[in-house]
C-alpha positions in Angstrom: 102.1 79.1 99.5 102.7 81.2 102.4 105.0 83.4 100.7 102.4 84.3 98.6 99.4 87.3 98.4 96.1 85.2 99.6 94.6 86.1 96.2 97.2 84.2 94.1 97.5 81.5 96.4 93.7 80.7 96.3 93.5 81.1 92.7 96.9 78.7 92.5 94.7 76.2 94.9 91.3 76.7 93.1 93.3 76.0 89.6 95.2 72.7 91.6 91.8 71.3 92.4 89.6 72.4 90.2 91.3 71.7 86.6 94.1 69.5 87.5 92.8 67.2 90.1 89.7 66.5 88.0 91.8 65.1 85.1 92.6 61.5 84.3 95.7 62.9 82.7 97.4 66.2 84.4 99.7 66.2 81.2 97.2 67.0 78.9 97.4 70.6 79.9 100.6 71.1 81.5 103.9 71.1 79.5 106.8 69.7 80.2 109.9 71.0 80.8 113.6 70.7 79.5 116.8 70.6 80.4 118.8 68.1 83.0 117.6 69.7 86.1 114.6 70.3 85.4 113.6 67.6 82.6 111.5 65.1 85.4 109.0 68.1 86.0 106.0 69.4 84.2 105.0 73.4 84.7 101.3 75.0 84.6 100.4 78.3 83.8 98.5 80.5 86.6 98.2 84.3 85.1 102.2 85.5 86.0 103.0 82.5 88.4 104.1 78.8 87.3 103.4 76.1 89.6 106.6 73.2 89.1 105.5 69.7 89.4 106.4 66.5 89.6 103.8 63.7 88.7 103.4 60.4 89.7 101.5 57.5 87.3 101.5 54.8 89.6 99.3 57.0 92.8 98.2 59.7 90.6 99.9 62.0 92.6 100.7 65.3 92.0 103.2 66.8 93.9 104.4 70.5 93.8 107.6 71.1 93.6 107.4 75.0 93.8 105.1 78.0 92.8 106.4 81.1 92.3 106.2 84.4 89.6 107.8 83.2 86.1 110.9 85.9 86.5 111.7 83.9 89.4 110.5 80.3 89.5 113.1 78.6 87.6 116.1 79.6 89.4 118.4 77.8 92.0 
């Protein structure tokens, strides 16, 4: 998040806890994405930025995997 304008990375944090942390489910509005590096992990949608996650049922945990500007995010 460092790497990031302070705008975006508050509005990245406000959307983490506000929408997602609230849920029962984070699923429901997240989608899931394809392919065999990156079929375990679910992406959200932040304006021009997607935030890569993996999610954990047993702790509901959340953890970030990386957040970055769609052109770029899904590279390496």
């Amino acid at each position: 998040m460092a790497a990031l304008d302070r705008a975006v990375a508050k509005r990245i944090t406000a959307f983490l806890r506000e929408r997602v942390a609230q849920l029962d489910d984070p699923r429901s509005i997240g989608e899931a994405l394809k392919g065999s590096k990156l079929g375990a992990f679910w992406k959200y949608r932040v304006g021009d930025y997607r935030i890569i996650a993996s999610i954990e049922d047993g702790a509901l945990c959340i953890l970030v995997v990386r957040i970055g500007n769609r052109r770029e995010v899904y590279r390496k």
